[in-house]
ZANU-739959 format. One line per 5 residues: number of its first residue (from 1); their letters; for each residue x, y negated, z negated of C-alpha. Coordinates in nm, 4 decimals, padded with zeros to 6 digits, always signed. Example, Ala and Ser with C-alpha at 12.3 -4.5 7.8 and 13.67 -1.06 7.14 Angstrom:
<sites>
1 = AS = +01.2300 +00.4500 -00.7800 ~ +01.3670 +00.1060 -00.7140;
</sites>
This chain:
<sites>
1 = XXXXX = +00.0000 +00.0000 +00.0000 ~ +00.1060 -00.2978 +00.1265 ~ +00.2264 -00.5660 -00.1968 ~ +00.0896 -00.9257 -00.1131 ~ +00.3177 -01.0639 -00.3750;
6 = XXXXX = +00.6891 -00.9957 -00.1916 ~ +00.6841 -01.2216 +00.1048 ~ +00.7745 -01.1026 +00.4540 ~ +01.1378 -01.1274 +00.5760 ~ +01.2608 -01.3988 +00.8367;
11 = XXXXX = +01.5898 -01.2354 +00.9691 ~ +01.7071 -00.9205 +01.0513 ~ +02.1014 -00.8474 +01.1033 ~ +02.1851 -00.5954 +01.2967 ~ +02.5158 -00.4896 +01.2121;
16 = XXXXX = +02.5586 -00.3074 +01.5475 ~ +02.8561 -00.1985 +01.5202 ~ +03.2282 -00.2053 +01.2958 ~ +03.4135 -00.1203 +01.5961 ~ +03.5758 -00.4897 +01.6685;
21 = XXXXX = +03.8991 -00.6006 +01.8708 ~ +03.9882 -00.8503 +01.6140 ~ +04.1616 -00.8051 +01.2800 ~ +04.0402 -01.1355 +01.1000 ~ +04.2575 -01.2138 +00.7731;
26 = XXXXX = +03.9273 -01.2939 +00.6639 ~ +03.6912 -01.0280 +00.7303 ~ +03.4187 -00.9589 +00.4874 ~ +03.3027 -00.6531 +00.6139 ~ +03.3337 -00.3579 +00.4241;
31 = XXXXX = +03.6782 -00.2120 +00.3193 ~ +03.5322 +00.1198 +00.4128 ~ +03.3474 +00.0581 +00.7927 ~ +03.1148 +00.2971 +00.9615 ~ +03.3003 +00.4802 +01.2105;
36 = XXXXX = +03.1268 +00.4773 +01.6215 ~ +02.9800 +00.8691 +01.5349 ~ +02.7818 +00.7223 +01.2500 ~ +02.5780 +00.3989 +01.4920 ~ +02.2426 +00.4678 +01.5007;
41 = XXXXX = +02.1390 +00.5042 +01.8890 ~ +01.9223 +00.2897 +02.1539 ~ +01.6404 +00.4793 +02.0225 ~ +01.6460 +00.4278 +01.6915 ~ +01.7775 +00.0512 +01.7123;
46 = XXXXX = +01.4387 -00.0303 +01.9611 ~ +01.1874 +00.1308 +01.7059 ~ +01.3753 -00.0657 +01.3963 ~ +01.3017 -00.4015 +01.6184 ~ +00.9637 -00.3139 +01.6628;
51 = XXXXX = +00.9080 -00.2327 +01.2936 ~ +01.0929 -00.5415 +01.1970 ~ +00.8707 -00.7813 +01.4064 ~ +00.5415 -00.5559 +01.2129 ~ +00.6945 -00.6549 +00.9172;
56 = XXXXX = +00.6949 -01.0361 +00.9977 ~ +01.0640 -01.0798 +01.0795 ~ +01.1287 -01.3534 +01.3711 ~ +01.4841 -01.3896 +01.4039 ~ +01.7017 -01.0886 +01.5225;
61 = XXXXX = +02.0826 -01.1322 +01.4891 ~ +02.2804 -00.8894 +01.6441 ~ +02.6283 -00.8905 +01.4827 ~ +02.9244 -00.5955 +01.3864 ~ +03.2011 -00.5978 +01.4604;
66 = XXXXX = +03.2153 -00.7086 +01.7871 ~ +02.8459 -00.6412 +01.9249 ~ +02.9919 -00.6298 +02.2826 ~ +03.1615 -00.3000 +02.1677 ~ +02.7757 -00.1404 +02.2120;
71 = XXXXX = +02.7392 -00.0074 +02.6092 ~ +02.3635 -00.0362 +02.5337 ~ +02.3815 -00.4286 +02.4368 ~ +02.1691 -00.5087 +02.7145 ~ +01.8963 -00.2763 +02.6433;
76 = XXXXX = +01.9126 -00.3394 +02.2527 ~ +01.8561 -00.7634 +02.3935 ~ +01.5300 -00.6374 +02.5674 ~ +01.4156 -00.4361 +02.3285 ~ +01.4450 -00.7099 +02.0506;
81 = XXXXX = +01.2523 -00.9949 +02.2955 ~ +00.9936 -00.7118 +02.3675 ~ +00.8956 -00.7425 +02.0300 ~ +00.8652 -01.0966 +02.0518 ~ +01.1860 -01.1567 +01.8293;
86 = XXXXX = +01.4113 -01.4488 +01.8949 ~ +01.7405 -01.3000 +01.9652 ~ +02.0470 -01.4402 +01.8476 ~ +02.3806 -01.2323 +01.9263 ~ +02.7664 -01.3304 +01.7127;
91 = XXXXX = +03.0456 -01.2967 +01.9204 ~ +03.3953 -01.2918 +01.9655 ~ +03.3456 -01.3086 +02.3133 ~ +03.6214 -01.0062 +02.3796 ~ +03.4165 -00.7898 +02.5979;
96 = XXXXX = +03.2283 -01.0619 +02.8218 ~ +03.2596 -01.1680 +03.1200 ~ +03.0222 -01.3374 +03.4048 ~ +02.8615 -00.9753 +03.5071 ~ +02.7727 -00.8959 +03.1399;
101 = XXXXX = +02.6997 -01.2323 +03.0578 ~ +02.4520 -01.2293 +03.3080 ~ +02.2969 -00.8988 +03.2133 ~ +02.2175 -01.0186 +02.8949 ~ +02.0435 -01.3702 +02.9861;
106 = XXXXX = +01.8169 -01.1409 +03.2266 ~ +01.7570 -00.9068 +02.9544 ~ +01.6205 -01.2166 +02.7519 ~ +01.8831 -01.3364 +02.5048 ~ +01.7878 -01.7044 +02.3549;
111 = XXXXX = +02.1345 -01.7837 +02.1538 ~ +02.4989 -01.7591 +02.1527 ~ +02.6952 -01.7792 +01.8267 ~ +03.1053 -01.7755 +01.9239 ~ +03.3236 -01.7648 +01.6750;
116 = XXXXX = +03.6830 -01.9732 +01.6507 ~ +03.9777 -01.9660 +01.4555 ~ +04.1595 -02.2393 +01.5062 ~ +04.2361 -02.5040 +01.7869 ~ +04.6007 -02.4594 +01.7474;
121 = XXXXX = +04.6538 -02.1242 +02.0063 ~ +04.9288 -01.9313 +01.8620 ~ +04.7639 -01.9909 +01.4818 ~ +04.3813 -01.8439 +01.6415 ~ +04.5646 -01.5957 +01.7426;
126 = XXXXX = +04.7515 -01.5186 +01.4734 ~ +04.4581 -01.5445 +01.2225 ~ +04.2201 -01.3233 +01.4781 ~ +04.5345 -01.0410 +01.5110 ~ +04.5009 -01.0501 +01.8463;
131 = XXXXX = +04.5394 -01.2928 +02.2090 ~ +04.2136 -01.4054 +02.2178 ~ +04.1967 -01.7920 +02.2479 ~ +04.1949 -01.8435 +02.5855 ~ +03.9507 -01.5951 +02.6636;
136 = XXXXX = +03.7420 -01.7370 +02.4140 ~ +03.7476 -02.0763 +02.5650 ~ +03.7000 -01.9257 +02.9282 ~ +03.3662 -01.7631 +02.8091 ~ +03.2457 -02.0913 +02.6209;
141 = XXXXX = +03.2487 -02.2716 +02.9280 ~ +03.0618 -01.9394 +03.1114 ~ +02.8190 -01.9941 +02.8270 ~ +02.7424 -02.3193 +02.9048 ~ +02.6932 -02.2750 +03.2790;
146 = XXXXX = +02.3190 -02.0629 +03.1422 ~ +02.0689 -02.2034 +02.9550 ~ +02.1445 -02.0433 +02.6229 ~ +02.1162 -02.1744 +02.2914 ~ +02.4911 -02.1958 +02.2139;
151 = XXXXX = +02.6584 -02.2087 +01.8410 ~ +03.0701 -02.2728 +01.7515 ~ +03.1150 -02.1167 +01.4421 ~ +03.4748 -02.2178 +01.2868 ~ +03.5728 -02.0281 +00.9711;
156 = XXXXX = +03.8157 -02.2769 +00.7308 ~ +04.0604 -02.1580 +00.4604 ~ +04.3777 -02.2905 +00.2958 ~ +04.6113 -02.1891 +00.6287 ~ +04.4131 -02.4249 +00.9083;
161 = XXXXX = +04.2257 -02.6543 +00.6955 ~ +04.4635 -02.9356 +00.7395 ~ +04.3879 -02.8946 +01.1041 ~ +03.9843 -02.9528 +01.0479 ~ +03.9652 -03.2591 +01.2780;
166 = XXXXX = +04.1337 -03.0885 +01.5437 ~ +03.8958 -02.8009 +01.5489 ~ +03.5728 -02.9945 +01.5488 ~ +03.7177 -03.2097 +01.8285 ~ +03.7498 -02.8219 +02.0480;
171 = XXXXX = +03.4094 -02.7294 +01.9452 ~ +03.2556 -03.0527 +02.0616 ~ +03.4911 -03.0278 +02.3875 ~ +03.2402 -02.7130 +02.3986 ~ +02.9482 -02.8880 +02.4454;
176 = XXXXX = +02.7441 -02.7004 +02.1771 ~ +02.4082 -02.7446 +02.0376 ~ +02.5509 -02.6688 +01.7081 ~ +02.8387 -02.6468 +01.5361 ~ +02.9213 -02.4409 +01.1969;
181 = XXXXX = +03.2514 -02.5049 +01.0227 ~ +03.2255 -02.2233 +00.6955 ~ +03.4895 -02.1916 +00.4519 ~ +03.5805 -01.8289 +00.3798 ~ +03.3293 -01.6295 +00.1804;
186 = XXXXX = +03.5371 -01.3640 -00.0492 ~ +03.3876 -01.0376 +00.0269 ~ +03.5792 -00.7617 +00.1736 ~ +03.8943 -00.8186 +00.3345 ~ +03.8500 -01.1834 +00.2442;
191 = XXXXX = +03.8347 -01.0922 -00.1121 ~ +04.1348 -00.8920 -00.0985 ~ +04.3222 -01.1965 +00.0886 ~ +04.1842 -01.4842 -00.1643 ~ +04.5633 -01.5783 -00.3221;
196 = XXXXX = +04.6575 -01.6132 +00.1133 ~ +04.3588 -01.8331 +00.1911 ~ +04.1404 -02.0137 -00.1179 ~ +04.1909 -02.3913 -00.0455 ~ +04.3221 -02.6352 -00.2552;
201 = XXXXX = +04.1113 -02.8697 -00.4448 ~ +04.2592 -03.1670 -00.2431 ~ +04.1900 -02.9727 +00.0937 ~ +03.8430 -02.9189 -00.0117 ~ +03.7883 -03.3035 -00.0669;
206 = XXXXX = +03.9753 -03.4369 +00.2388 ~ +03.7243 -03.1975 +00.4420 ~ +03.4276 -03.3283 +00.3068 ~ +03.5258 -03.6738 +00.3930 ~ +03.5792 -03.5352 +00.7454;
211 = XXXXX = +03.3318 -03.3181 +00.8342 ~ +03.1088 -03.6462 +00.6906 ~ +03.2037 -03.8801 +00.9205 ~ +03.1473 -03.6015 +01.2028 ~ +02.8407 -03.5234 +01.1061;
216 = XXXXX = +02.7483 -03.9545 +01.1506 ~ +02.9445 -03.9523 +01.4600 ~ +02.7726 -03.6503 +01.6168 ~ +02.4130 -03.7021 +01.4814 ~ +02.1496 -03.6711 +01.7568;
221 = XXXXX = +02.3851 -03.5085 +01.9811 ~ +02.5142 -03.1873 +01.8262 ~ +02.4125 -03.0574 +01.4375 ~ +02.7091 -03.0120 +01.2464 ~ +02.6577 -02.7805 +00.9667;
226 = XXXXX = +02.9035 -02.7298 +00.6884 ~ +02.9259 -02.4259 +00.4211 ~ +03.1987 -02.4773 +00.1343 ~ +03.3309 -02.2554 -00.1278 ~ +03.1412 -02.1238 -00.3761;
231 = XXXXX = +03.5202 -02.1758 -00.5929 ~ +03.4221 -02.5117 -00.5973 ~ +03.0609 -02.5561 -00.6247 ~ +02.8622 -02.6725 -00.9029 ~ +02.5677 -02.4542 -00.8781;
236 = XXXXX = +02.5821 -02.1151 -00.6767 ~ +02.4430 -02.0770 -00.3447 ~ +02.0931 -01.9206 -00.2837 ~ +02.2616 -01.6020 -00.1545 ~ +02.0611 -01.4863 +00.1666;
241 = XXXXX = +01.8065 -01.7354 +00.0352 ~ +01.7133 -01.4390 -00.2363 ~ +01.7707 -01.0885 -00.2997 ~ +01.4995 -00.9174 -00.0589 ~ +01.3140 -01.2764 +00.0078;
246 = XXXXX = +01.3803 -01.3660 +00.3083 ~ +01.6405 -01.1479 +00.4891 ~ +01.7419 -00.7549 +00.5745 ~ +02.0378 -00.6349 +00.6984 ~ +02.0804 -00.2886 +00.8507;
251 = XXXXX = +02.4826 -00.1644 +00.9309 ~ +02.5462 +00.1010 +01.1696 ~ +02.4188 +00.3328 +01.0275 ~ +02.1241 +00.2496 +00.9841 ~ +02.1218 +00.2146 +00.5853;
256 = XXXXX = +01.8966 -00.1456 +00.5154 ~ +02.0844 -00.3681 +00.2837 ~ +01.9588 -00.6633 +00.1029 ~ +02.3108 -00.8667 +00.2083 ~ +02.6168 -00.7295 +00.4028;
261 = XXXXX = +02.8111 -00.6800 +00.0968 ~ +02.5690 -00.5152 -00.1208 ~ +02.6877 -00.1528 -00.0938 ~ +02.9691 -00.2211 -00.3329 ~ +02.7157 -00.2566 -00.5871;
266 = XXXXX = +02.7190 +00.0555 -00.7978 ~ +02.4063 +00.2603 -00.9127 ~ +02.1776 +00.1310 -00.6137 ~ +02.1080 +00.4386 -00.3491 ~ +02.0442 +00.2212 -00.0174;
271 = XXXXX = +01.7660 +00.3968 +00.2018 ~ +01.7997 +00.4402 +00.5892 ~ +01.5861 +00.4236 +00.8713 ~ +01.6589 +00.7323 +01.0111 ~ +01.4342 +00.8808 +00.7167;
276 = XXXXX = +01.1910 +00.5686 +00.6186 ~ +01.0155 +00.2985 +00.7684 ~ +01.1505 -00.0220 +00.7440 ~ +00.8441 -00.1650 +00.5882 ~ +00.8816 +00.0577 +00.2785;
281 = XXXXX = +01.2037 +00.0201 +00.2123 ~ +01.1412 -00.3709 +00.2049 ~ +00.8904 -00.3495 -00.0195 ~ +00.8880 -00.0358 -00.2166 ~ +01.2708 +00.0658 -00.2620;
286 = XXXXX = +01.4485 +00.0567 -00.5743 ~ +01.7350 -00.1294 -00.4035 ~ +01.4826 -00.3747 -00.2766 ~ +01.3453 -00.4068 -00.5912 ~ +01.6586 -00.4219 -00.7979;
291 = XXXXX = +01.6930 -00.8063 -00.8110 ~ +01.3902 -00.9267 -00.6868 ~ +01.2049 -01.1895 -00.9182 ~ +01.3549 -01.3174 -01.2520 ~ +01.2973 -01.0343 -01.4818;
296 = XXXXX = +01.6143 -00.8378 -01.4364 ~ +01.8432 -01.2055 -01.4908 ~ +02.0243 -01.3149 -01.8446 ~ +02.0797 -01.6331 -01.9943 ~ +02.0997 -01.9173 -01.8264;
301 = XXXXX = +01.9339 -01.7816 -01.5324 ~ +01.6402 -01.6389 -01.7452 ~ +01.5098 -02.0173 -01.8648 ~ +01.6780 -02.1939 -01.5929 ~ +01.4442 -02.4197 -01.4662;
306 = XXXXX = +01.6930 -02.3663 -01.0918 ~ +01.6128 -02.0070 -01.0990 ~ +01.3236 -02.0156 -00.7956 ~ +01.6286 -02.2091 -00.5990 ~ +01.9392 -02.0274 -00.6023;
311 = XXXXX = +01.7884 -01.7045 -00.7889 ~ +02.1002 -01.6902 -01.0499 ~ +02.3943 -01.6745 -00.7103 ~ +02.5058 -01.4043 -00.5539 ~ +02.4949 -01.0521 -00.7185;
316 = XXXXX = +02.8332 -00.8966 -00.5389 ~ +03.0598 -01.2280 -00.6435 ~ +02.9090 -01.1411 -01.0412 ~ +03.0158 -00.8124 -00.9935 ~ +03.3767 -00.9044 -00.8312;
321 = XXXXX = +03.4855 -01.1941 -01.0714 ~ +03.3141 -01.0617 -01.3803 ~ +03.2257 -00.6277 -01.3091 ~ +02.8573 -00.7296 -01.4387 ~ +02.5787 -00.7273 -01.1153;
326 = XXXXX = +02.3518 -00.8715 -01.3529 ~ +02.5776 -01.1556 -01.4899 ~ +02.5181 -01.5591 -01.3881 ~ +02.7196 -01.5775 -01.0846 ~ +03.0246 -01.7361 -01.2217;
331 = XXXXX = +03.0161 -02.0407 -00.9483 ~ +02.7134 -02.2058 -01.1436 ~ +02.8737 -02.4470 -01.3910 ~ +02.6256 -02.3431 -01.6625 ~ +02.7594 -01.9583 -01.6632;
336 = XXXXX = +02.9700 -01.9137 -01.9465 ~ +03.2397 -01.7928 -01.6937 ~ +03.2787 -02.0892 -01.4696 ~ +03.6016 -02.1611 -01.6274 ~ +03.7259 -01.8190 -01.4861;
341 = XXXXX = +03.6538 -01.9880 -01.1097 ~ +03.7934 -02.3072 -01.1938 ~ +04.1267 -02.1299 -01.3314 ~ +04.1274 -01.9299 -00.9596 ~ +04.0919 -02.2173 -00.8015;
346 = XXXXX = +04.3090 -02.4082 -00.9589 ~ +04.6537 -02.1520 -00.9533 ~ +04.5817 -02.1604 -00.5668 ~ +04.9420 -02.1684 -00.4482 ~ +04.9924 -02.5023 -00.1860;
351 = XXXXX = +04.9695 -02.4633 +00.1755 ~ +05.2340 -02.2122 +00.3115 ~ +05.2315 -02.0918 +00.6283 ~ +05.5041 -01.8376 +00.5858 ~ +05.2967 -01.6840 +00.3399;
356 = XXXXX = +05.0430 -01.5105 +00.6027 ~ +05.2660 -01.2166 +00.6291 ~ +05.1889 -01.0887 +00.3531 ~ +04.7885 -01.0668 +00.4254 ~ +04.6196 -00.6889 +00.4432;
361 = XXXXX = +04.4777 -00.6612 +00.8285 ~ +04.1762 -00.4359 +00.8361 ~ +04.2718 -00.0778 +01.0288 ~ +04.3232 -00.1334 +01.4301 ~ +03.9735 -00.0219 +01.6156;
366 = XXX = +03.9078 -00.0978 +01.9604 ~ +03.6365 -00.1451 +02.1830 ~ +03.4594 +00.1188 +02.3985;
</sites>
């Protein structure tokens, strides 16, 4: 029986794929990806689509990895704009050219979200673990040739931040609708990397000045959106706007997570859609369930009167920082912990580019 009280999800990621070309210092995938014999199949991806749009969801993001990596990209598109979902797809670009850029405007895709590194070549490079720059640029300017909604997504962090204005000058060169400049969020391989690529506190204030004046310069013309470190915030962010609110994400496999990093929460058994529908597991699993609401939070959350806006943070960073799921995330200034971000943030060793050397890379894959 259908529960009026949880409301309907929004988005859908679908985590295609883990196979990726790239081998981003900052990847916050899992440490532990789903290898290409585990991807659920055309099949089972077009039924999930039509089950998502039953369930209310509107926006369909397909993401990995490298979503390119999927032979069947085409026919995953149409199936997702047969079932009247707007259909967004993140990108590296490696893997496109005209031909298959082509094939998936006819097959109905509405948006484009590329991702940069850097405008410096040799540092993209560098940061991606692999030559992919140029390309990158080649296939913006392909992008823009179609009529395609068409993101830059730029992700900041201690080793190109001093480079900021330099980067949103490329993406605008890109000619845009929107451009996203995100500081690192430490998950995954990110996590692991933090002492390599946390910002200073200085770095994070000389950005805000100039991604302020950007924003004024480019208003009307192209949105520029800006996401900063939870390190520094005062309150947390409203992590995927609420656990099991307003988003779903399902990874390869086909296991439905409440946020791309959940599964490295312990005790919660994550159901899949090769067994269950996706409407029950939105509404009537346990891992669904697990921090839905306010009754599961502690103090401050429990009497916070911020609680229906960021929903006490983000479950995984609790459990990371502090080993307690259930704990205030630590980025709110009100947790009794914030002092343990503040000290993090504040041993983060200055600027150092021969430092990079020492970063984990996530295990080569390739695309096929």
């Amino acid at each position: 029986m259908t529960n009026p009280s949880i409301p309907s999800p929004l988005s859908l990621v679908a985590e295609l794929t883990h196979r990726c070309p790239l081998h981003c210092v900052y990847c916050s995938n899992p440490l532990e990806m789903q290898p290409a014999s585990a991807e659920l199949g055309t099949d089972d991806w077009t039924r999930v689509f039509r089950e998502a749009a039953a369930l209310g969801v509107v926006h369909l993001h397909l993401t990995g990895g490298e979503p390119l990596a999927r032979t069947d990209l085409a026919e995953l598109v149409a199936a997702g704009r047969e079932g009247g979902l707007y259909v967004n797809m993140i990108t590296s670009a490696l893997g496109l050219n005209a031909e298959r850029l082509q094939a998936l405007v006819d097959a109905g895709l509405d948006h484009i979200q590329l991702s940069l590194q850097d405008a410096d070549e040799a540092e993209a490079n560098r940061f991606a673990g692999a030559r992919a720059h140029a390309h990158k640029l080649l296939m913006a300017e392909l992008i823009g040739s179609h009529r395609l909604a068409f993101t830059v997504n730029i992700v900041v962090h201690r080793q190109n931040l001093e480079r900021l204005e330099a980067m949103i000058a490329l993406a605008e060169s890109l000619e845009p609708q929107r451009i996203e400049i995100a500081h690192v969020q430490y998950y995954g391989w990110a996590f692991q990397n933090r002492n390599q690529l946390l910002p200073t506190r200085d770095q994070v204030g000389r950005s805000i000045s100039i991604l302020k004046a950007a924003q004024q310069r480019l208003a009307g013309r192209i949105h520029l959106q800006s996401v900063l470190p939870d390190y520094y915030a005062k309150f947390p962010k409203a992590c995927v706007g609420g656990w099991g609110r307003q988003l779903l994400l399902i990874d390869p496999s086909g296991q439905v997570l409440p946020c791309h990093s959940a599964s490295i929460l312990p005790g919660l058994q994550f159901d899949t859609v090769r067994t269950h529908h996706l409407d029950w597991i939105w509404r009537h699993s346990t891992a669904f369930q697990r921090f839905r609401g306010s009754d599961w939070m502690q103090e401050p959350c429990r009497s916070c009167d911020r609680k229906e806006l960021d929903f006490g943070g983000c479950r995984c960073q609790a459990l990371q920082i502090l080993g307690d799921a259930e704990a205030t995330d630590p980025a709110c200034h009100l947790s009794t912990h914030h002092q343990m971000l503040v000290d993090i943030s504040e041993a983060a060793p200055l600027q150092d580019g021969h430092m990079l050397y020492r970063i984990l890379t996530p295990p080569q894959s390739s695309v096929s």
